[in-house]
mmCIF file of the N, C-alpha and C atoms, coordinates in Angstrom:
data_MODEL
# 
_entry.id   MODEL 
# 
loop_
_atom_site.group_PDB 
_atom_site.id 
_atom_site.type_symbol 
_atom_site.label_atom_id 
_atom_site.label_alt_id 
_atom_site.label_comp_id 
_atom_site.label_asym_id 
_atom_site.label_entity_id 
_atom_site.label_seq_id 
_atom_site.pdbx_PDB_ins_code 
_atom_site.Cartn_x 
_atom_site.Cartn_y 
_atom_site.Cartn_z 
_atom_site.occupancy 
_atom_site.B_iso_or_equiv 
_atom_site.pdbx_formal_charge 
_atom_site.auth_seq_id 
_atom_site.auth_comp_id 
_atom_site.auth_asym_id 
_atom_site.auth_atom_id 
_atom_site.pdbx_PDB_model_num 
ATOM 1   N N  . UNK A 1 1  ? 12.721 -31.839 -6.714 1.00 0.00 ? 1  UNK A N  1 
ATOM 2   C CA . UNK A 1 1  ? 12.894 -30.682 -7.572 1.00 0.00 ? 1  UNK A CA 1 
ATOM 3   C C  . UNK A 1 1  ? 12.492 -29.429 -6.781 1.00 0.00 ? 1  UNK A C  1 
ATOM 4   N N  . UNK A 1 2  ? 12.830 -27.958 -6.700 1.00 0.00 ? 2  UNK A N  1 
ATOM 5   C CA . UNK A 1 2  ? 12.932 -26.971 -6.629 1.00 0.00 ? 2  UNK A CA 1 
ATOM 6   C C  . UNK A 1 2  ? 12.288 -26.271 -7.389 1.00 0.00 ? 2  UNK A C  1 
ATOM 7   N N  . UNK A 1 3  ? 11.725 -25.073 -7.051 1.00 0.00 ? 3  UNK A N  1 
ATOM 8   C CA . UNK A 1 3  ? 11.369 -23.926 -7.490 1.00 0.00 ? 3  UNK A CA 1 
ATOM 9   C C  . UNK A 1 3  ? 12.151 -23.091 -7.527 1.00 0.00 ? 3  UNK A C  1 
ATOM 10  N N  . UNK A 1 4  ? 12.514 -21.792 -8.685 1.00 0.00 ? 4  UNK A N  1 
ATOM 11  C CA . UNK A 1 4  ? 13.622 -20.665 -8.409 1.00 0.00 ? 4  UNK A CA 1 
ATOM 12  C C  . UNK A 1 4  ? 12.646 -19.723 -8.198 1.00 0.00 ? 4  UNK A C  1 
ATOM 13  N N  . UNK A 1 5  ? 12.858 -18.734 -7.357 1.00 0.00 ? 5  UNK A N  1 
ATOM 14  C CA . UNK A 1 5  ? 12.086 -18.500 -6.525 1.00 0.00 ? 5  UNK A CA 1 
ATOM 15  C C  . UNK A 1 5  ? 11.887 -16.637 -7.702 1.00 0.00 ? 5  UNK A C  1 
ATOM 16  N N  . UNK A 1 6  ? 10.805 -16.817 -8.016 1.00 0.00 ? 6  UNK A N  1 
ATOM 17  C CA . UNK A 1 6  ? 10.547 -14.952 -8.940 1.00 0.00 ? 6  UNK A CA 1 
ATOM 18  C C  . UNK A 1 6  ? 11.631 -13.454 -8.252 1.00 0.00 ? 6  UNK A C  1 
ATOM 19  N N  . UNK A 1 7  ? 12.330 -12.948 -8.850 1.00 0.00 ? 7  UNK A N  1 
ATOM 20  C CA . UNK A 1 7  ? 13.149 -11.974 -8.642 1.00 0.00 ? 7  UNK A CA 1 
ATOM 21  C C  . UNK A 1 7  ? 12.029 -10.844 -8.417 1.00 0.00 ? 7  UNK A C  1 
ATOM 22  N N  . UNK A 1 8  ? 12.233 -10.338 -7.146 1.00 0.00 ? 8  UNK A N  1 
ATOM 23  C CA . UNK A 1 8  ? 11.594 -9.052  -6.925 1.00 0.00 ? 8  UNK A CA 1 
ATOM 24  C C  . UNK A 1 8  ? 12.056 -8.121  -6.839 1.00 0.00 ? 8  UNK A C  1 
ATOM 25  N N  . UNK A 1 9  ? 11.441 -6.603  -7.680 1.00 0.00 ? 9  UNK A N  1 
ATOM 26  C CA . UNK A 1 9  ? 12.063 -5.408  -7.829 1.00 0.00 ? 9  UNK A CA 1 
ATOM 27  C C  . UNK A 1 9  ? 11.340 -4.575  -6.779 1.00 0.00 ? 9  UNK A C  1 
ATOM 28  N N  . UNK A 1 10 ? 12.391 -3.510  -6.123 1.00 0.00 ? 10 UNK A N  1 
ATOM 29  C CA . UNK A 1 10 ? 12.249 -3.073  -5.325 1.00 0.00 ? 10 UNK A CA 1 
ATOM 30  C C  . UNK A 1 10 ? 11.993 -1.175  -5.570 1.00 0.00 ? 10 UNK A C  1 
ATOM 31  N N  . UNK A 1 11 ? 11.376 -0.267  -5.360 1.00 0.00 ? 11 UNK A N  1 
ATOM 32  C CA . UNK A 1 11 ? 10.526 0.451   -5.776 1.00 0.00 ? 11 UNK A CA 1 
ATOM 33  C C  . UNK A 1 11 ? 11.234 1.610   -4.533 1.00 0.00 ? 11 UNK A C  1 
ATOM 34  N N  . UNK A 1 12 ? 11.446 2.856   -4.568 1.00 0.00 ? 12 UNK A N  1 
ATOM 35  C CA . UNK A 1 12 ? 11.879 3.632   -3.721 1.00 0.00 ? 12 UNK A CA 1 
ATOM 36  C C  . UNK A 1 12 ? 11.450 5.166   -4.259 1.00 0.00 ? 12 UNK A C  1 
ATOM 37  N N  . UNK A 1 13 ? 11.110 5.474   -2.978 1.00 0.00 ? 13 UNK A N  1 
ATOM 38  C CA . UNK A 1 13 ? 10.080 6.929   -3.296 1.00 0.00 ? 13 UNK A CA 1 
ATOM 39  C C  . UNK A 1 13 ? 10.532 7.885   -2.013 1.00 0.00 ? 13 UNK A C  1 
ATOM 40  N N  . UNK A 1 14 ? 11.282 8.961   -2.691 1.00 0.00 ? 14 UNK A N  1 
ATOM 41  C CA . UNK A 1 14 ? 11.291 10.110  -1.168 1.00 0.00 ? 14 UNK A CA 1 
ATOM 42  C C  . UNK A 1 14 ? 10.588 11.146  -1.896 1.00 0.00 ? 14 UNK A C  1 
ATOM 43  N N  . UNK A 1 15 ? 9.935  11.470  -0.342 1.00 0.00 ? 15 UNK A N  1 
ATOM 44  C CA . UNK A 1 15 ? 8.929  12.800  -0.953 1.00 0.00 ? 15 UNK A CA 1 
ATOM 45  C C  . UNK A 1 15 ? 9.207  13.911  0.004  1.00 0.00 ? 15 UNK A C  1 
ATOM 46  N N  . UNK A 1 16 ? 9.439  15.065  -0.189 1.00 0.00 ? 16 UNK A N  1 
ATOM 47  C CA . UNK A 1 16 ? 9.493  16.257  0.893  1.00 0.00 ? 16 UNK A CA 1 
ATOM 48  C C  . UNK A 1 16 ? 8.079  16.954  0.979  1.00 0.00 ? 16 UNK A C  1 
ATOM 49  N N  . UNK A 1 17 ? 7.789  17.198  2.089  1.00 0.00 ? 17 UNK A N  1 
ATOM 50  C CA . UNK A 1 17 ? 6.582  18.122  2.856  1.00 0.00 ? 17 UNK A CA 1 
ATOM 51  C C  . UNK A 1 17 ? 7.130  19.255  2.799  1.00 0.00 ? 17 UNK A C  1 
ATOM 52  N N  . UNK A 1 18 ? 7.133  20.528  2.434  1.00 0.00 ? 18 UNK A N  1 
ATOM 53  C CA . UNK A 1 18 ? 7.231  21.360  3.176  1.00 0.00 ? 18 UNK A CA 1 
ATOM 54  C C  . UNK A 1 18 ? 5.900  22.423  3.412  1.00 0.00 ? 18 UNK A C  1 
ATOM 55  N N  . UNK A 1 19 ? 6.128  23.292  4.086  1.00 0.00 ? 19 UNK A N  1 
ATOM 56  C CA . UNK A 1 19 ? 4.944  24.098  4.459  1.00 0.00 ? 19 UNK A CA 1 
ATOM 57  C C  . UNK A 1 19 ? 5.224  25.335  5.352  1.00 0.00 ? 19 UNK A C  1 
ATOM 58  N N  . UNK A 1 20 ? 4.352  26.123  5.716  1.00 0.00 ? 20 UNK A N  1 
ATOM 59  C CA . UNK A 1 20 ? 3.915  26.829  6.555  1.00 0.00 ? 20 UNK A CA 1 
ATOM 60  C C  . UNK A 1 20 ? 3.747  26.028  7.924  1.00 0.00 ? 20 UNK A C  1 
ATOM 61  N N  . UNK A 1 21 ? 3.911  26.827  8.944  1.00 0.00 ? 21 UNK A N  1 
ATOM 62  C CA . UNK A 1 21 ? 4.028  26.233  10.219 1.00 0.00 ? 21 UNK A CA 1 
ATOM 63  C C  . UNK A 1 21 ? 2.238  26.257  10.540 1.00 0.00 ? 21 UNK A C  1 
ATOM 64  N N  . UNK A 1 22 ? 1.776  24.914  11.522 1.00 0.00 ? 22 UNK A N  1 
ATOM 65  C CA . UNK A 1 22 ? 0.565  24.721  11.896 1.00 0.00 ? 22 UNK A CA 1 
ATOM 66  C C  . UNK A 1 22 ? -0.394 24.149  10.587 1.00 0.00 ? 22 UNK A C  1 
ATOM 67  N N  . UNK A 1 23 ? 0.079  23.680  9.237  1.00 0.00 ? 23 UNK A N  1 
ATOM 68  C CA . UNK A 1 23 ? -0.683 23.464  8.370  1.00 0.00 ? 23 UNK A CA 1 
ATOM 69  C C  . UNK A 1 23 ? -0.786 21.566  7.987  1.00 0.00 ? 23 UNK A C  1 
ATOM 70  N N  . UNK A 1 24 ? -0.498 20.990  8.974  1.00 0.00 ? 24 UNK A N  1 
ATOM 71  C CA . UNK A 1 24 ? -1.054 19.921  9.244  1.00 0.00 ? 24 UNK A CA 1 
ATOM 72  C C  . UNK A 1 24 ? 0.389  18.566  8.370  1.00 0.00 ? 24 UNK A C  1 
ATOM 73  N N  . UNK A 1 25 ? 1.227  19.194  8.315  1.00 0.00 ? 25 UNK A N  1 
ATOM 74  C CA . UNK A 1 25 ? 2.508  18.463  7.690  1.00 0.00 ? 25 UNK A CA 1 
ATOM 75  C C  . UNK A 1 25 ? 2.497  17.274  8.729  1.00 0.00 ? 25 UNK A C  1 
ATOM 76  N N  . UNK A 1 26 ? 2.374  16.857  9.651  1.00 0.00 ? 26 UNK A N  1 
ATOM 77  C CA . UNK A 1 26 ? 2.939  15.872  10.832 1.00 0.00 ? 26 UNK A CA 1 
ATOM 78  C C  . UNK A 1 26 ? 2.212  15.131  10.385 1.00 0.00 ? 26 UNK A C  1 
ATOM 79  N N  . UNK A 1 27 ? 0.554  15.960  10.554 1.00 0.00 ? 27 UNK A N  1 
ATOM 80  C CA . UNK A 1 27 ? -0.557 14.776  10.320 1.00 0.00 ? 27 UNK A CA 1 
ATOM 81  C C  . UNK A 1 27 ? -0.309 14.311  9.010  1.00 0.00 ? 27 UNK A C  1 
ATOM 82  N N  . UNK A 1 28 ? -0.198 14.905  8.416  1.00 0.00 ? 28 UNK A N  1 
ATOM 83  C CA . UNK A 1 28 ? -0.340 13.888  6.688  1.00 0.00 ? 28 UNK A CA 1 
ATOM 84  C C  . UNK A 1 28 ? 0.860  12.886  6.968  1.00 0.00 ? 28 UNK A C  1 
ATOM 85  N N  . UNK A 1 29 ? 1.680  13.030  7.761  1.00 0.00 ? 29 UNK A N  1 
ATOM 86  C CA . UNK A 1 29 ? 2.611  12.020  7.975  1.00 0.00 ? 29 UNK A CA 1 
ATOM 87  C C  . UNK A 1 29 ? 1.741  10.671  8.366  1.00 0.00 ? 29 UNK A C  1 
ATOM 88  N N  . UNK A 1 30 ? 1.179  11.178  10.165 1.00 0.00 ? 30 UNK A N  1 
ATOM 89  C CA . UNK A 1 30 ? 0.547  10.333  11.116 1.00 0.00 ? 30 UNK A CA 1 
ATOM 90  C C  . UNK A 1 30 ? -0.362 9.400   9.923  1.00 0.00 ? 30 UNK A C  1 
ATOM 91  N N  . UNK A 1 31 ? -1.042 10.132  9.922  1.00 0.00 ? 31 UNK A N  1 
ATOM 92  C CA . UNK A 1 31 ? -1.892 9.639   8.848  1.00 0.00 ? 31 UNK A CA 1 
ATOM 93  C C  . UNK A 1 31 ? -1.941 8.454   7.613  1.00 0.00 ? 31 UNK A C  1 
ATOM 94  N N  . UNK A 1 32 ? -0.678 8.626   6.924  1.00 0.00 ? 32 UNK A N  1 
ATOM 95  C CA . UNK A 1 32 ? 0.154  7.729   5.883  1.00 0.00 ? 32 UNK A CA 1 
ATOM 96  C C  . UNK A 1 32 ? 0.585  6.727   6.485  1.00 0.00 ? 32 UNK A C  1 
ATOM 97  N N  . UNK A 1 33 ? 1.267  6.503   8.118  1.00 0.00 ? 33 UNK A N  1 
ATOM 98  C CA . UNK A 1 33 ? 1.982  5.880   8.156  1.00 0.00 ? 33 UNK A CA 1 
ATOM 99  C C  . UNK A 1 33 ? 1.292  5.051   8.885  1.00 0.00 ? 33 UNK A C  1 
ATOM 100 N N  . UNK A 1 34 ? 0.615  5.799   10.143 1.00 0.00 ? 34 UNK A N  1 
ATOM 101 C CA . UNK A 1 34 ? -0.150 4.575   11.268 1.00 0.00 ? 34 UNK A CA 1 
ATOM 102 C C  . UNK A 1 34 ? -1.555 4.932   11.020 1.00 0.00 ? 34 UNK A C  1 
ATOM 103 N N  . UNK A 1 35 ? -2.203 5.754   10.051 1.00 0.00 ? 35 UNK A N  1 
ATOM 104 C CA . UNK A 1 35 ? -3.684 5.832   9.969  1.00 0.00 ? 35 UNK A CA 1 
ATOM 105 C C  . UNK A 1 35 ? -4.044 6.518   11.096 1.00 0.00 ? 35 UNK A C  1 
ATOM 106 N N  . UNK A 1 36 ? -3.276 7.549   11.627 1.00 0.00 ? 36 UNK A N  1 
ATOM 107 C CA . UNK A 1 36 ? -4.081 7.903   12.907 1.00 0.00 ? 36 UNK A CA 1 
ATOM 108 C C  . UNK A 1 36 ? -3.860 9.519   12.438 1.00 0.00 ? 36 UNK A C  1 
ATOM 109 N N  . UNK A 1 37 ? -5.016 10.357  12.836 1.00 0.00 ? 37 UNK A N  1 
ATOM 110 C CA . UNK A 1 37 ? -5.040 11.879  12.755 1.00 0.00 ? 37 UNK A CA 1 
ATOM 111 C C  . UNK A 1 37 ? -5.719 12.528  14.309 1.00 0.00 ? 37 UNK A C  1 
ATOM 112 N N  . UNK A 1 38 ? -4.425 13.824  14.615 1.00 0.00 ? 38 UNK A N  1 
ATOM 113 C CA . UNK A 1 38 ? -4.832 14.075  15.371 1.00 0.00 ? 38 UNK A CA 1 
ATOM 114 C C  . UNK A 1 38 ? -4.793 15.672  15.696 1.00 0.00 ? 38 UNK A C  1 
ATOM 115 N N  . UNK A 1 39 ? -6.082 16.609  16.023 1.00 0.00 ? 39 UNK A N  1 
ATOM 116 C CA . UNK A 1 39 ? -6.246 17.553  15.647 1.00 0.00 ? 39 UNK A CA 1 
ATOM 117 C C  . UNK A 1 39 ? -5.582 18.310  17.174 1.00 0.00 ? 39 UNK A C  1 
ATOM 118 N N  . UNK A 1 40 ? -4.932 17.692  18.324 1.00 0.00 ? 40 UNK A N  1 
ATOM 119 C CA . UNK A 1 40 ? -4.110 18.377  19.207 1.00 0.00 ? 40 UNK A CA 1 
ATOM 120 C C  . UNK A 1 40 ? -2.889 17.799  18.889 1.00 0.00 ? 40 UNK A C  1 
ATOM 121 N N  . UNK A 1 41 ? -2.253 18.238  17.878 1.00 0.00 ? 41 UNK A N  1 
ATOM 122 C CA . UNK A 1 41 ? -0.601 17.967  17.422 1.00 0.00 ? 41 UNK A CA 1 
ATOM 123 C C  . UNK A 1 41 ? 0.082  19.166  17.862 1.00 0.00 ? 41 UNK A C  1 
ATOM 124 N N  . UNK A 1 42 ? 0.892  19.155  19.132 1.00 0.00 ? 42 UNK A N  1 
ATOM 125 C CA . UNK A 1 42 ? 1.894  19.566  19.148 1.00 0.00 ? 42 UNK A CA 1 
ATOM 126 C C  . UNK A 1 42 ? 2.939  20.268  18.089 1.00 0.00 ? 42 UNK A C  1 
ATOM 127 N N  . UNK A 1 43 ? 3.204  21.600  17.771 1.00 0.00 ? 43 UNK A N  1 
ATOM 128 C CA . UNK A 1 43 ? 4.349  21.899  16.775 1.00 0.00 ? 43 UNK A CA 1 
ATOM 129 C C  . UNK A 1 43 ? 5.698  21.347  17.352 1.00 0.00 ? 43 UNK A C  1 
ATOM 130 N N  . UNK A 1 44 ? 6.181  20.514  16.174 1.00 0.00 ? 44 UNK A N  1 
ATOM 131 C CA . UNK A 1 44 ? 7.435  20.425  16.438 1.00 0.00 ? 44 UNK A CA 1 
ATOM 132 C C  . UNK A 1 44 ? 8.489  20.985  15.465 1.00 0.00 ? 44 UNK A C  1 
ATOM 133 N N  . UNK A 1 45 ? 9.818  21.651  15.719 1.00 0.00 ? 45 UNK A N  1 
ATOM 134 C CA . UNK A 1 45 ? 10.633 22.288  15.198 1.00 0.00 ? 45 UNK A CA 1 
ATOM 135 C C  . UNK A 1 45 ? 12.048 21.164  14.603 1.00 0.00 ? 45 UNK A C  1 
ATOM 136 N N  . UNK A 1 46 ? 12.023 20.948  13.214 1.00 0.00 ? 46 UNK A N  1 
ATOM 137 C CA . UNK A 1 46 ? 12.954 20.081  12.887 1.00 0.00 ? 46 UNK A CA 1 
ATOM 138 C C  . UNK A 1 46 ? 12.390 19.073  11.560 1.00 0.00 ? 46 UNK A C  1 
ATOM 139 N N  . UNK A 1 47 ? 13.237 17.910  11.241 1.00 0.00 ? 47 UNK A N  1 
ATOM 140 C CA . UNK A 1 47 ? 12.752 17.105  10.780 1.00 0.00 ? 47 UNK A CA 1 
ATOM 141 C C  . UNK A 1 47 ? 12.259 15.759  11.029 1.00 0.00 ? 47 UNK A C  1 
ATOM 142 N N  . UNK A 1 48 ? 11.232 15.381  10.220 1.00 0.00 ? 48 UNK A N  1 
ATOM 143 C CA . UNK A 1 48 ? 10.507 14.140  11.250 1.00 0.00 ? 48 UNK A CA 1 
ATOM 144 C C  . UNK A 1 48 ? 10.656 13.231  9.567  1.00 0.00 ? 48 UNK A C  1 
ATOM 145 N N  . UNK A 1 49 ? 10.773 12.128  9.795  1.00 0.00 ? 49 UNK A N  1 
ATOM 146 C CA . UNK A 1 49 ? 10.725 11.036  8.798  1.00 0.00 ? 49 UNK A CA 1 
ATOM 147 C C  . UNK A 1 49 ? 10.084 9.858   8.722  1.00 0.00 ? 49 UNK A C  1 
ATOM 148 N N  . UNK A 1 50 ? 9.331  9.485   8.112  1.00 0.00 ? 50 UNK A N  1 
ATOM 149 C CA . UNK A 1 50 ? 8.295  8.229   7.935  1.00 0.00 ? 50 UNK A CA 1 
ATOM 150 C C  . UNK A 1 50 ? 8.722  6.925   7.244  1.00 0.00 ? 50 UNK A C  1 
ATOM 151 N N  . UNK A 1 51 ? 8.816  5.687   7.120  1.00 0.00 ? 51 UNK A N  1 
ATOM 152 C CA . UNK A 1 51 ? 8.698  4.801   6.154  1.00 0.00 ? 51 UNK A CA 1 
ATOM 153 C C  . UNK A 1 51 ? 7.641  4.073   5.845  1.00 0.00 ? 51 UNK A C  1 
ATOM 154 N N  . UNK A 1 52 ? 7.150  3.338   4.674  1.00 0.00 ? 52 UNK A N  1 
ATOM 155 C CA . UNK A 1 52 ? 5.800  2.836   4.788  1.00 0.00 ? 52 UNK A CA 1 
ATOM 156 C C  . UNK A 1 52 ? 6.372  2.195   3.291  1.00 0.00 ? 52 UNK A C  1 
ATOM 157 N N  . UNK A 1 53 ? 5.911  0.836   3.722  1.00 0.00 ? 53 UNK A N  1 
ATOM 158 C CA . UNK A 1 53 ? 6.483  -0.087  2.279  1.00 0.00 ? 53 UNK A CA 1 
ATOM 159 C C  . UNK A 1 53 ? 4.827  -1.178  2.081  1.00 0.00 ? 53 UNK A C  1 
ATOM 160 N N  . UNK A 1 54 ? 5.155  -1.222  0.716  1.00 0.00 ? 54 UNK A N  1 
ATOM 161 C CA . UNK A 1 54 ? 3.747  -2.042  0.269  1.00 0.00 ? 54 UNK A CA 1 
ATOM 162 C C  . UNK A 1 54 ? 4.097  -3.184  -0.723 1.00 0.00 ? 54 UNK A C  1 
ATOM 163 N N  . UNK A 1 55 ? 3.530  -4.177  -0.916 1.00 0.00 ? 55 UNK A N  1 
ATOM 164 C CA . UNK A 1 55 ? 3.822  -5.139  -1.766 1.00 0.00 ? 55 UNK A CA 1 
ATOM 165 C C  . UNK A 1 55 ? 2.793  -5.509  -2.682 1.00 0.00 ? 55 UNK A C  1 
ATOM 166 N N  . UNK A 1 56 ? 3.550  -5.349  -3.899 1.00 0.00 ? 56 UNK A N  1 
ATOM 167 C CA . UNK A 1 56 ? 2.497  -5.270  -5.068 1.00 0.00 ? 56 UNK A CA 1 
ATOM 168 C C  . UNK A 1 56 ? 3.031  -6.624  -6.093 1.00 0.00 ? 56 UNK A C  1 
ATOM 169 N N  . UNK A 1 57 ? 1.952  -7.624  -6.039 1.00 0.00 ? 57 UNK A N  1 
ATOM 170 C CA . UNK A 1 57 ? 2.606  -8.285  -7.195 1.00 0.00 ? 57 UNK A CA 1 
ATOM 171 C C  . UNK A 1 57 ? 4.003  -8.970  -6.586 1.00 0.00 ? 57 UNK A C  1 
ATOM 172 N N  . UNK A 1 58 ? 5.022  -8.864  -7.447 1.00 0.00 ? 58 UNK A N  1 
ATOM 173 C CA . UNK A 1 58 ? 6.149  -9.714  -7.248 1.00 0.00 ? 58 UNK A CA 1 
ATOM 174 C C  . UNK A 1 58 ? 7.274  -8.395  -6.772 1.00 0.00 ? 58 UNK A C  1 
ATOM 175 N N  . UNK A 1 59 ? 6.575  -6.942  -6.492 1.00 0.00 ? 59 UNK A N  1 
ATOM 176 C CA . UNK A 1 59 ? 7.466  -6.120  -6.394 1.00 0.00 ? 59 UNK A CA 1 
ATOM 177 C C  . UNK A 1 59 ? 7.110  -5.183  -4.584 1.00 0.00 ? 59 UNK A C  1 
ATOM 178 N N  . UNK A 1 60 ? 8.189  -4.401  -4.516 1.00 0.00 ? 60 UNK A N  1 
ATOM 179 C CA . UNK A 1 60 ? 8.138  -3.680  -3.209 1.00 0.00 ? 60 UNK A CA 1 
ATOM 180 C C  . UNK A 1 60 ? 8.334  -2.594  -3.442 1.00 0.00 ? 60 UNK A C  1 
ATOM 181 N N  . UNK A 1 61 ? 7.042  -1.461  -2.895 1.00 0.00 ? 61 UNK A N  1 
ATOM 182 C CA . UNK A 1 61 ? 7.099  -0.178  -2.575 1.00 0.00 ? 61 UNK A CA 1 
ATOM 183 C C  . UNK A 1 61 ? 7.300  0.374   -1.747 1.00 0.00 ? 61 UNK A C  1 
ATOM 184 N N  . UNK A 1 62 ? 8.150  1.023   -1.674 1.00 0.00 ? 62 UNK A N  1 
ATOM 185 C CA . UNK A 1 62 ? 9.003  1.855   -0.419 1.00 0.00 ? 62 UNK A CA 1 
ATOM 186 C C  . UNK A 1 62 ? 8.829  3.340   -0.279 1.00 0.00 ? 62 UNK A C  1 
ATOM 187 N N  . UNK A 1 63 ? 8.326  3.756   1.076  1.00 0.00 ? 63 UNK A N  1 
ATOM 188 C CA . UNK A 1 63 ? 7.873  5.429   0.271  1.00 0.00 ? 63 UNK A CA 1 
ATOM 189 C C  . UNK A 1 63 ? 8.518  5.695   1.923  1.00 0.00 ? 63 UNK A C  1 
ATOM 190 N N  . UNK A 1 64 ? 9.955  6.888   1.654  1.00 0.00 ? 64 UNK A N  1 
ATOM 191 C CA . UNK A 1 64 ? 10.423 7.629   2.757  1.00 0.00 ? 64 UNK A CA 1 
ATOM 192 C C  . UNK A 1 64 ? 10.015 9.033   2.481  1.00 0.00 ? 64 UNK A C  1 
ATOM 193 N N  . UNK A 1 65 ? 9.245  9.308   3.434  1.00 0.00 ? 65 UNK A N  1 
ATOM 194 C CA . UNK A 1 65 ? 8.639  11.067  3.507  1.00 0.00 ? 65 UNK A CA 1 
ATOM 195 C C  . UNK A 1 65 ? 9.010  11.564  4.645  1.00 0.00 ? 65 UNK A C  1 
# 
């Protein structure tokens, strides 16, 4: 005999940063995504994009910033 295996719902989140230039937008990225902060960040000109997914329960959180 078999198990049917629990249907998991899948969870999707985009969030926009915006800001003032030099006000730490990258880092709150760095930060969210690999846990790392760093106070000689380079400005960069453009857009930068993150993914970071979590599993809760029988479901999946997906957060693109």
């Amino acid at each position: 005999m078999f198990k049917i295996p629990k249907l998991t719902q899948t969870f999707k989140f985009k969030i926009i940063i915006v800001g003032d230039l030099g006000t730490g937008k990258s880092n709150i990225l760095s930060r969210f995504s690999h846990n790392k902060f760093c106070l000689l960040n380079q400005s960069n000109v453009g857009i930068e994009f993150r993914t970071k997914e979590y599993q809760i329960d029988n479901s999946k959180v997906k957060f693109v910033i």
